[in-house]
C-alpha positions, 0 to 999 in steps of 0.5 A: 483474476489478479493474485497480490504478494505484498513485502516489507513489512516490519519492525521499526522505531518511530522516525523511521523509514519502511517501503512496502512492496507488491506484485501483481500477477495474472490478468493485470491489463487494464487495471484502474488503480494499484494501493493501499489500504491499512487495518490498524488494531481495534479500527476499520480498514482505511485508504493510505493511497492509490496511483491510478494508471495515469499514475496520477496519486490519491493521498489520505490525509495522514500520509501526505507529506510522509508516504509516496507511492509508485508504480512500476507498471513493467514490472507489475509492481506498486511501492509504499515508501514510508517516511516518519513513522509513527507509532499510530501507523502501525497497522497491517498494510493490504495493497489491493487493485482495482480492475473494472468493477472488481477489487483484488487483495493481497493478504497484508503486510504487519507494519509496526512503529515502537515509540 
């Protein structure tokens, strides 16, 4: 089992700035990937980006260019910076794992960009 606190979330204006913290504890040897996921009002749950544990990183579309995502596996830990909000990435965050067949969730942060 893998249990995720996610952090960071907020209130910010359209053009800012945010990053997104979360910390993986219990059995996290071996995981295949750390990410993140998003649910914005009234859509389905989609990717924002994974870092494998090569630490080679997946981008949706839409994040490229303005989210990075990073991984600091000493302390467990996987960050969301996210540049140049817009009011459209307000969403809840969920940062998830991936360990052999199995998917973990922590229990999501509110990220939310006023215009």
């Amino acid at each position: 089992q893998v249990q995720l606190v996610e952090s960071g979330g907020g209130l910010v204006q359209a053009g800012g700035s945010l990053r997104l913290s979360c910390i993986a504890s219990g059995s996290t040897t071996n995981i295949n990937y750390m990410g993140w996921y998003r649910t914005a009002p009234g859509k389905q749950r989609e990717l924002v980006a994974i870092i494998w544990s090569g630490d080679s990183p997946d981008y949706a579309e839409f994040a490229k260019g303005r989210f990075t995502i990073a991984r600091d596996n000493t302390k467990n830990t996987v960050y969301l910076q996210m540049n140049s909000l817009k009011p459209e990435d307000t969403a809840v965050y969920y940062c998830t794992v991936r360990k052999g067949l199995g998917d973990y969730w922590g229990q999501g942060t509110q990220v939310t960009v006023s215009s």
